[in-house]
C-alpha positions as CSV (number, residue, x, y, z in Angstrom):
1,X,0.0,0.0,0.0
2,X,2.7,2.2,0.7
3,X,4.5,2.0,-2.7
4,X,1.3,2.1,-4.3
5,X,0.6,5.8,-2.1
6,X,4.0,6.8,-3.3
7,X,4.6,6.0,-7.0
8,X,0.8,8.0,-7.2
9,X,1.9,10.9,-5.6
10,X,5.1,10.9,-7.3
11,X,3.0,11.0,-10.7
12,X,0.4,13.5,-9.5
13,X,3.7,15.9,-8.5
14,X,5.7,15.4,-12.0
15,X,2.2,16.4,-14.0
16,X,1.5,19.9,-11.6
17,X,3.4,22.3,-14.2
18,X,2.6,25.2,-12.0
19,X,4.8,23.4,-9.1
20,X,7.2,22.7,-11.6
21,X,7.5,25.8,-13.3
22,X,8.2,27.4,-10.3
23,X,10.8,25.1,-8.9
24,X,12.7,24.1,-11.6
25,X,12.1,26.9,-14.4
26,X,11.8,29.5,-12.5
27,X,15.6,29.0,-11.0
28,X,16.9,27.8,-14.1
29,X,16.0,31.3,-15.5
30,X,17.1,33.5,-12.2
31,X,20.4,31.6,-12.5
32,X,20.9,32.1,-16.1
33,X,20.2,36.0,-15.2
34,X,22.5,35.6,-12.0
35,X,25.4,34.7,-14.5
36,X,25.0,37.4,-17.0
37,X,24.9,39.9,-14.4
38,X,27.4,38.6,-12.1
39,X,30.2,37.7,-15.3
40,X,30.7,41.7,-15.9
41,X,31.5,41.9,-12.4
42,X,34.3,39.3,-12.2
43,X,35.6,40.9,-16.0
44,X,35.5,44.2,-14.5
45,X,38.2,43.2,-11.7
46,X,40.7,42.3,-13.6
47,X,43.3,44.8,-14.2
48,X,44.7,45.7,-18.1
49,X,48.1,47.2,-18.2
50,X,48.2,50.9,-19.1
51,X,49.1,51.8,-22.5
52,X,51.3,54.7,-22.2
53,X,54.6,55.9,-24.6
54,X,57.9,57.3,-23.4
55,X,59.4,60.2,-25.1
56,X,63.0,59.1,-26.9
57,X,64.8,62.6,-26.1
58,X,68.6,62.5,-24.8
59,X,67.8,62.8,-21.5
60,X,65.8,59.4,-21.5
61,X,68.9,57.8,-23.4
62,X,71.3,58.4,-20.8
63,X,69.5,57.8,-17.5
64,X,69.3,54.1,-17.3
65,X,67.9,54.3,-13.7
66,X,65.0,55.4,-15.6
67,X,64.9,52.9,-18.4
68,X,64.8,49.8,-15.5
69,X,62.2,51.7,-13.6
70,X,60.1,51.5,-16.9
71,X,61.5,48.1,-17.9
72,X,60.6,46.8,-14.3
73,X,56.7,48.1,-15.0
74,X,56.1,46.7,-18.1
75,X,56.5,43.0,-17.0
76,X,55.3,40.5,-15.0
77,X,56.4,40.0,-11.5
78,X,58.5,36.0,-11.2
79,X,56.0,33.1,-11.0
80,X,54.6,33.1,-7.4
81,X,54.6,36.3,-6.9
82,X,51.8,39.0,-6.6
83,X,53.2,41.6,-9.1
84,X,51.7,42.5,-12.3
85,X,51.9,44.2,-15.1
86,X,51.3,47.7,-15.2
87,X,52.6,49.2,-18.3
88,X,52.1,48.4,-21.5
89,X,55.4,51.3,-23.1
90,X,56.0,52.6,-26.6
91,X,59.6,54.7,-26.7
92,X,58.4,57.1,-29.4
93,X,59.3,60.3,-30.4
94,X,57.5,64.2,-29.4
95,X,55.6,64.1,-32.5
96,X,54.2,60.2,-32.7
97,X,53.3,60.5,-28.7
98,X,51.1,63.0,-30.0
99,X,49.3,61.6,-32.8
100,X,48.8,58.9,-30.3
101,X,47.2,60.2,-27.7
102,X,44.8,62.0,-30.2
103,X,44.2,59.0,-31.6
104,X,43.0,57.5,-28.3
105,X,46.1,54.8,-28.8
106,X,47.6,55.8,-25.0
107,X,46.4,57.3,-22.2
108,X,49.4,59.5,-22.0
109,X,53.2,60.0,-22.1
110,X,55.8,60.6,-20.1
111,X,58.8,63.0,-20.7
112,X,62.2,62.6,-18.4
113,X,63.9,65.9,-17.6
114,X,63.9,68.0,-14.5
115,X,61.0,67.9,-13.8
116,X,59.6,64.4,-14.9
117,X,56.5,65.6,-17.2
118,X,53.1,63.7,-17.2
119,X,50.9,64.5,-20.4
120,X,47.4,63.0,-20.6
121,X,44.3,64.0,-22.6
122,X,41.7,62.8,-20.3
123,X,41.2,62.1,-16.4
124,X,40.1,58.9,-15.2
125,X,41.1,55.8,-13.6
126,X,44.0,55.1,-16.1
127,X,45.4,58.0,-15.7
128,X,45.5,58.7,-11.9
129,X,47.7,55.2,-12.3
130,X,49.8,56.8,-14.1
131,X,50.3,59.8,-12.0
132,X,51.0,57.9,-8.7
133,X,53.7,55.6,-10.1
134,X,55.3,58.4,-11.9
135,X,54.8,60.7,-8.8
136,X,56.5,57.8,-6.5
137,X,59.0,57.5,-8.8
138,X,60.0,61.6,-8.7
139,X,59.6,61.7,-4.7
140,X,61.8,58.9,-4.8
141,X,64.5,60.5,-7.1
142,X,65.1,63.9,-4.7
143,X,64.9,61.6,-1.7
144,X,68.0,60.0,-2.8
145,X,69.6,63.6,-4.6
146,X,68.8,64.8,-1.1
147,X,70.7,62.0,1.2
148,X,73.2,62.1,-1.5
149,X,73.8,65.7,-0.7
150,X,74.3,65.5,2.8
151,X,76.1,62.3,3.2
152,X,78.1,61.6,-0.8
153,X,79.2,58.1,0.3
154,X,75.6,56.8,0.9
155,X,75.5,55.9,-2.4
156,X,78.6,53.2,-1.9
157,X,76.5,52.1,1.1
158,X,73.8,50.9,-1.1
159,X,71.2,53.3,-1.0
160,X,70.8,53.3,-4.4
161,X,68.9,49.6,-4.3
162,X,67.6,49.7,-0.8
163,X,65.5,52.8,-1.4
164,X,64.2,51.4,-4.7
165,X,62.8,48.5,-3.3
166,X,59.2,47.8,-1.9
167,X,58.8,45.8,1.0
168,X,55.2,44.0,1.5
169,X,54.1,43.5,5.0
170,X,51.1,41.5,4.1
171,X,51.1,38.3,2.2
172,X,48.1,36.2,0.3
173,X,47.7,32.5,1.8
174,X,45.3,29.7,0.2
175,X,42.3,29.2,2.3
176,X,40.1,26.4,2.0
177,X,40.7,24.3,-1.5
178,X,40.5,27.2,-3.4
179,X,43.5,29.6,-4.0
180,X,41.5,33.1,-5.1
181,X,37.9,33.3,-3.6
182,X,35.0,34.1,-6.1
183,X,32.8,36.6,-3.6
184,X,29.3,36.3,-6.7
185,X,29.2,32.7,-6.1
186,X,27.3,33.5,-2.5
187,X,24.6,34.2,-4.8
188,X,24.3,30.9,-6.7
189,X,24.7,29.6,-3.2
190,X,21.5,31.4,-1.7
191,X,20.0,30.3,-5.5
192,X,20.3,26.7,-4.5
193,X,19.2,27.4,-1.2
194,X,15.8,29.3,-1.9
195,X,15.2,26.3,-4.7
196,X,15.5,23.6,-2.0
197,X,13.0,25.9,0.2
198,X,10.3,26.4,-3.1
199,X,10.2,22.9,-2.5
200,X,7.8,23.6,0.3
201,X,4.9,24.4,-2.5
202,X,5.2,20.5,-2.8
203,X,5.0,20.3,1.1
204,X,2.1,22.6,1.1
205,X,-0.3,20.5,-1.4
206,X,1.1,17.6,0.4
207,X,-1.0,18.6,3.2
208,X,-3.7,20.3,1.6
209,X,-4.8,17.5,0.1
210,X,-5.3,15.3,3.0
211,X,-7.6,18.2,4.9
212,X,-10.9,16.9,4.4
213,X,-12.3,20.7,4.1
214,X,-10.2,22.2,1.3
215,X,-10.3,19.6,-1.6
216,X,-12.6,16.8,-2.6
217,X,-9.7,14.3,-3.4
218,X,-9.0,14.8,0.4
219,X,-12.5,14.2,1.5
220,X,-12.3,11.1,-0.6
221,X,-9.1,10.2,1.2
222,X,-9.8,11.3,5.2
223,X,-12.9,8.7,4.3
224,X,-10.6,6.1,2.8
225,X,-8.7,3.4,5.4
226,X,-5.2,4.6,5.4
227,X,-3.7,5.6,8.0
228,X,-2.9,9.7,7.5
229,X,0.8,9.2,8.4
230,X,1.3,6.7,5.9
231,X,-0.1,8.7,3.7
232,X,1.4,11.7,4.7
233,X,5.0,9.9,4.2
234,X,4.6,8.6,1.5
235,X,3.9,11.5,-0.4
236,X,6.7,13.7,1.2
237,X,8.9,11.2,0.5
238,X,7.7,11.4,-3.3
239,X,7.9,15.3,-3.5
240,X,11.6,15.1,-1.9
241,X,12.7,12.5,-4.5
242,X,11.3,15.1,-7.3
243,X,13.0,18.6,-5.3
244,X,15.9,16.9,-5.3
245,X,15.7,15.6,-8.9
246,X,15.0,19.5,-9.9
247,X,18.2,20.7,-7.7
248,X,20.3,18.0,-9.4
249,X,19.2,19.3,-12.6
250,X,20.2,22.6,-11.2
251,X,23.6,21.9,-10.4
252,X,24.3,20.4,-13.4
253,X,22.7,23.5,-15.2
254,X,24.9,26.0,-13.0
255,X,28.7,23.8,-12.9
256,X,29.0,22.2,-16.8
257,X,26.3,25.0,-18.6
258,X,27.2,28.3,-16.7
259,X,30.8,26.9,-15.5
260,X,30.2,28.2,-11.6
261,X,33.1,26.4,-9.8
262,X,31.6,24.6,-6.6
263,X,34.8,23.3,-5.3
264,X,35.3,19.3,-5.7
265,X,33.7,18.0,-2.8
266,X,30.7,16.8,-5.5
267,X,29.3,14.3,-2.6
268,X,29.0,17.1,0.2
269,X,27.7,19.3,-2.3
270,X,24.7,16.6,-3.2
271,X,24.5,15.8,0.6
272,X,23.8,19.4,1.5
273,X,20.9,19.5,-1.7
274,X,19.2,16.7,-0.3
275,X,19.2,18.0,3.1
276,X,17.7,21.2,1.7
277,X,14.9,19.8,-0.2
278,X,14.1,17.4,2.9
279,X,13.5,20.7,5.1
280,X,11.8,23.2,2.7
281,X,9.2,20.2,2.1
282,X,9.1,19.7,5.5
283,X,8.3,23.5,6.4
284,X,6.0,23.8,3.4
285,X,3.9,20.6,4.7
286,X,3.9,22.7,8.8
287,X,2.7,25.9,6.9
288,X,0.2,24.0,5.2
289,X,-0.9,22.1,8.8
290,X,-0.4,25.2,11.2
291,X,-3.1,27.7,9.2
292,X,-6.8,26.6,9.2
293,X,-6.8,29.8,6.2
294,X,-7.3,29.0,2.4
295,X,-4.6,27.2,0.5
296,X,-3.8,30.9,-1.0
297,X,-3.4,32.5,2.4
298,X,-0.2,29.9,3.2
299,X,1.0,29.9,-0.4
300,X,1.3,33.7,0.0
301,X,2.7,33.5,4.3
302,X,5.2,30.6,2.2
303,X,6.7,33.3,-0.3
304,X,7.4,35.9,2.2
305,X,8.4,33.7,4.6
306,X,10.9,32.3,1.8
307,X,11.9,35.4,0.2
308,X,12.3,37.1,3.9
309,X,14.8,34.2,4.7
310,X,16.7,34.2,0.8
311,X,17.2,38.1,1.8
312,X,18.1,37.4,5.2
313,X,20.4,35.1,3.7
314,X,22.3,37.2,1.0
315,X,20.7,36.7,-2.0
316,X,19.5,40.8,-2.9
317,X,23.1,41.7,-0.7
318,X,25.4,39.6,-0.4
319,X,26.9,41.6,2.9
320,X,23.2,41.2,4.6
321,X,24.8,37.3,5.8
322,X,27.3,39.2,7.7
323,X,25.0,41.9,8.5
324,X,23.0,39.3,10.6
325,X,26.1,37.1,11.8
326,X,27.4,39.9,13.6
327,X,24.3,41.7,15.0
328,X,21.7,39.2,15.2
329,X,23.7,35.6,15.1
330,X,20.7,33.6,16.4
331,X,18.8,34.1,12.6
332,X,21.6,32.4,11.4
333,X,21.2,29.6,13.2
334,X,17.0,29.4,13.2
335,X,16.7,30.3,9.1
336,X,17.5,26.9,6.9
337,X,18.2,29.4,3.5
338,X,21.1,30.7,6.1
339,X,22.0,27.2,7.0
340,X,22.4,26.1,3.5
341,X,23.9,28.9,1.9
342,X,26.6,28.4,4.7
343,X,26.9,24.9,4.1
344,X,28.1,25.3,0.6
345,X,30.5,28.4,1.7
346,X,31.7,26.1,4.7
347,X,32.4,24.0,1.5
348,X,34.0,26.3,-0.6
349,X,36.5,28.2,1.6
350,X,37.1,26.2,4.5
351,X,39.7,22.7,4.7
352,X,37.9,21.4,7.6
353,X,34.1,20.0,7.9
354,X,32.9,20.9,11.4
355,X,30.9,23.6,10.4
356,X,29.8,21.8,7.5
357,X,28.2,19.1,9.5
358,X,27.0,21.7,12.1
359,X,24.7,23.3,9.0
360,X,23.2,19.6,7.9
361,X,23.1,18.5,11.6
362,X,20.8,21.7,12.5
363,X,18.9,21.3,8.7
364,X,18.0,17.9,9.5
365,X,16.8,19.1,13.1
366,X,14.5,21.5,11.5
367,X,13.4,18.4,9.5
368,X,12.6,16.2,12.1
369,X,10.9,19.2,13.9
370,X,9.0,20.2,11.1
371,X,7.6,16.8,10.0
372,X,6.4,16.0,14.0
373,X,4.9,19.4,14.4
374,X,2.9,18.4,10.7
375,X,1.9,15.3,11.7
376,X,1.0,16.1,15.2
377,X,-1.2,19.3,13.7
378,X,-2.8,16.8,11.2
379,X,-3.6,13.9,13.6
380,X,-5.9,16.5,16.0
381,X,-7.9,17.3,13.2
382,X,-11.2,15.8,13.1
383,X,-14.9,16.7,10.8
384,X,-18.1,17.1,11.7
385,X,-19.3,15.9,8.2
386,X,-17.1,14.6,4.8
């Protein structure tokens, strides 16, 4: 009886295209939007060398401090290190730095004498890079014509190469399994999440319709001889196995069709999915049990309870997460979107799985909570008349 009860409500859930529309579709589409939005940002932090040219006059040709400060900019740091780039130099003459700047072909040139000359056509980010290196460089030339001239044997000291040199006081480690964090892919996290919780549409029908006073197929089922928690389970158990299908489809869609790097801890990633799906069916089926209301009065107290905790949860902001960790930590810990989304960015960043397991431990909680609340909610109801 109970397979029969299950492979039924597994069909009747697979036919509902509004349900499925809004849990599979519906993300599918937001995610597709997600990427297109989110793929400007991550272009937009990368940094292009500066296209700039360098006047060939005599005074250029015979500093050669000057030609290794420009040489020194215009390559890569060694493999390892953190240095880029920054120059992209043309050693032209008066006339061609010109015509090149008109034409749009640099951002500016530079012309060595006393002083050091900066010529740009335009302000903007570009060139206020410019200005600073160039600026450093000239502060750092009378620094050392000025020790030079109060102390002449500094320069066999090695001042020369000590002052030239940049010492970094920070350093970049690896955290987690991944070397350089991707701070948009919070958003695909709170995605998944919010999709495992519009599985609680399939929690609320689930209930609706075994209350004898909404629907006629529940009338015809409170007067049928089946136990109400064997049917209740079964058909939860049927809507999980199709939220879960959906997320899967979802994963796939997001890491091989919108190449979002998860990490490569594939089987936590599932684990945490499943555990998703298994509490937003099981709060969709305690909304539906907890309000005697119409079956649109809980579908609309389900979106803003969903979209409340998908906002709560970074999904419109991505700093609203640490927003609420630091000034309200308890929602963290009572809102299963929260709990997800920190589950996958436990994932992510970290090397370790404590609070990894802390997230599913408290998800399936809220399961187990949700699902005896439900059943203890249905099991008091009774009917005058069917």
């Amino acid at each position: 009886m109970f397979l029969n009860i299950f492979i039924n409500r597994l069909k009747c859930t697979v036919r509902d295209k509004e349900l499925v529309f809004w849990t599979l579709i519906f993300p599918l589409v937001l995610a597709t939007f997600f990427n297109l939005a989110f793929s400007g940002i991550s272009k937009a932090e990368v940094f292009n060398a500066v296209d700039i040219a360098v006047i060939d006059n005599e005074q250029y040709q015979r500093n050669n401090d000057f030609k290794n400060f420009i040489e020194q900019h215009s390559k890569d740091g060694p493999a390892g290190e953190n240095d880029v780039k920054l120059f992209n130099v043309k050693v032209v003459s008066q006339k061609e730095a010109d015509k090149m700047l008109d034409n749009n072909d640099i951002v500016g040139y530079v012309t060595y004498g006393e002083p050091l000359r900066l010529t740009v056509k335009d302000s903007g980010f570009d060139q206020t890079i410019v200005k600073e290196i160039f600026d450093q460089y000239s502060q750092t030339v009378s620094s050392v014509v000025s020790i030079v001239r109060q102390n002449p044997s500094a320069l066999q000291n090695g001042l020369a190469e000590d002052i030239g040199k940049s010492q970094e006081f920070t350093r970049e480690v690896q955290i987690g399994t991944k070397g350089k964090p991707d701070t948009t892919v919070n958003y695909f996290y709170t995605l998944i999440a919010m999709s495992c919780f519009y599985g609680a549409f399939f929690g609320l029908k689930e209930v609706t319709d075994i209350q004898a006073n909404l629907t006629k197929r529940a009338a015809r089922l409170n007067v049928a001889p089946i136990h109400k928690l064997k049917a209740l389970s079964a058909g939860l158990l049927a809507d999980i196995m199709v939220s879960f299908a959906e997320i899967l489809l979802l994963l796939c869609y997001l890491i091989f069709g919108l190449k979002i790097d998860f990490g490569n801890q594939t089987g936590f990633i599932i684990l945490t999915s499943f555990a998703g799906c298994a509490a937003g069916i099981s709060f969709g089926a305690l909304i539906g049990s907890a309000n005697k209301k119409g079956e649109g009065v809980k579908v609309a107290i389900l979106i803003v309870s969903t979209m409340s905790a998908s906002f709560l949860a970074g999904m419109m902001f991505d700093k609203m997460k640490y927003i609420v960790q630091q000034n309200v930590p308890v929602l963290s810990y009572i809102n299963p979107i929260a709990l997800i989304t920190d589950a996958f960015y436990s994932l992510y960043y970290y090397d370790t799985h404590t609070r990894f397991f802390v997230n599913i431990g408290l998800l399936g909680g809220f399961t187990v909570l949700f699902c005896l609340a439900t059943y203890l909610r249905i099991r008091r109801q009774k009917y005058d008349s069917i």
